[in-house]
N, C-alpha and C positions, 0 to 999 in steps of 0.2 A: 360942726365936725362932719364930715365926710367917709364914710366908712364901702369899700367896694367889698360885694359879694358876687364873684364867677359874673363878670357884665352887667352886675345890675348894682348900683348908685344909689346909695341911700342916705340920704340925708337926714340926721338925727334935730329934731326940733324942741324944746319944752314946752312950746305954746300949747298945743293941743294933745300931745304924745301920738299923733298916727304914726307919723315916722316910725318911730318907735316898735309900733305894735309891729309893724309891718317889716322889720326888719328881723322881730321874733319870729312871727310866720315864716317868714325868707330862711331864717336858720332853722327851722322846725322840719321845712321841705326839702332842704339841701340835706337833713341827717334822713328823712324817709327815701328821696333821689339813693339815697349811697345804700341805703340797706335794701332797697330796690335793686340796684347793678349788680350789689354782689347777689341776690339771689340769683341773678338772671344769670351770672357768670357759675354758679353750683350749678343750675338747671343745662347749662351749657355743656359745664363738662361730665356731669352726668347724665345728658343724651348723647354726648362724645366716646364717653366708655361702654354707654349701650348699642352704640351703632358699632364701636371695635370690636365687643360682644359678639355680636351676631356675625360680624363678619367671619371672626376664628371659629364659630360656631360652625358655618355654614361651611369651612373649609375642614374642619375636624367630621361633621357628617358627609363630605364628600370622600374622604381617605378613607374614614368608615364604608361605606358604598364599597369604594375598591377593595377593599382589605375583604369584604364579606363576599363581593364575587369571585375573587382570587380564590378562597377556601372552596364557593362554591363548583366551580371550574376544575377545581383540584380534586374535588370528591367525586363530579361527575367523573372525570378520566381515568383515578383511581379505579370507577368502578366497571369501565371499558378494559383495563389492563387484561381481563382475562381472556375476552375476544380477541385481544391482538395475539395472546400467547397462542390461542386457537390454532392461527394462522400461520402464527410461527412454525406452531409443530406439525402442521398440514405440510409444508413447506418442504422440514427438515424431512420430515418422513420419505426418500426419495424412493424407494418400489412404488409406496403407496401412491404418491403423488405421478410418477411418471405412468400409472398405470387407467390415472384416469385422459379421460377424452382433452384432446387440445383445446379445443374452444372452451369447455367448461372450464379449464385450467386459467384461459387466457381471463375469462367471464371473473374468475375467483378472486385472480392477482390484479386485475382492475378494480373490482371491490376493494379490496385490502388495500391499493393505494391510494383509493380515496378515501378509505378512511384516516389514514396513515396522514395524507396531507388536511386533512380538516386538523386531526391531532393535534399537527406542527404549528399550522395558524394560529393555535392555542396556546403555544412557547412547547410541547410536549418533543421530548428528543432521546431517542435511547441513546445507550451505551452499554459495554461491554463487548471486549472484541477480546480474541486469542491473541497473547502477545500484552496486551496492558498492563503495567507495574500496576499490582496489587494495591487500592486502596483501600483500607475499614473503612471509611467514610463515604464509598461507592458500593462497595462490591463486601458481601457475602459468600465467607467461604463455608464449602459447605464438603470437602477434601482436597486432599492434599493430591499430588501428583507427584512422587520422585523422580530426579533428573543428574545428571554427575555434570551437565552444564550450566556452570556458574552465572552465562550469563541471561540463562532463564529462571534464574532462583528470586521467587515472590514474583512472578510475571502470571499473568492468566493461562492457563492450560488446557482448558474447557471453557463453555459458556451453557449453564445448565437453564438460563434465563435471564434476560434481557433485561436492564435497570433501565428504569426514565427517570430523566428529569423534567421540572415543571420550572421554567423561567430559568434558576439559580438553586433552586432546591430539587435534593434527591427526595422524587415518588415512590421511589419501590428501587433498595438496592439492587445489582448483578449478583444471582446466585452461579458462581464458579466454583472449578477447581482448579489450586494455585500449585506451580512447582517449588519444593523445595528440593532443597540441595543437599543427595548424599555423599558425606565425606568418607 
């Protein structure tokens, strides 16, 4: 009798029983073969899920990176805000300002727009201007202004100081004064 195992041919004999043995061996190797494969297929897919590991890893400590220089960038300029107000009010100041020397003037407002444009390159952007519908989510009010024109009512009236934004988010709201409307 003739018995195949995965290409290999074994002939069963009584005479001596090798066959035999040899076909027990044969099934002995084909059950360590299998529980071989499948280790090597666990070992497989658990250095498959190690190497996905690491790769969400390495994509979560990069978002981390950005997300920590973001803050950091944010704090830093935060803590420029008061220089630029400096400027601001050097500016608005107009005796004081038209009283100094032109060149020094011209010298100051060159400063100020470089620094101004390093800011920007940073996403850094004011707002608040006379005239903006009022928003809580921008703008700080900080009084009211009365007006009998309806169509300045919750609109900016002042700008007592300058809001920035950083990217998409508000740095420091516009402290204004808004018109309301007396009936």
């Amino acid at each position: 009798m003739n018995e195949e195992v995965d290409d290999v041919t074994i002939e069963e004999s009584d005479e001596n029983g090798l066959e035999k043995g040899a076909a027990e061996k044969i099934k002995k190797l084909k059950e360590k073969l299998a529980a071989v494969e499948k280790e090597k297929q666990e070992n497989l897919d658990g250095w498959q899920r190690a190497r996905a590991d690491y790769a969400n890893l390495q994509k979560t400590m990069e978002e981390d990176k950005k997300r920590l220089r973001g803050i950091i960038e944010e704090d830093f300029i935060h803590e420029l805000l008061p220089v630029v107000d400096s400027f601001m009010q050097a500016f608005n100041n107009k005796n004081a300002w038209e009283a100094v020397d032109p060149n020094w003037r011209k010298g100051v407002e060159y400063i100020y727009q470089q620094l101004m444009t390093t800011l920007e390159n940073h996403s850094l952007h004011a707002f608040g201007e006379v005239g903006e519908l009022f928003d809580p989510a921008r703008h700080q009010a900080v009084s009211e202004t009365p007006t009998t024109e309806k169509n300045l009512d919750h609109t900016v009236a002042s700008v007592l100081q300058k809001g920035f934004f950083v990217g998409n988010n508000v740095l420091r709201p516009a402290r204004v004064s808004v018109y309301k409307l007396n009936e």
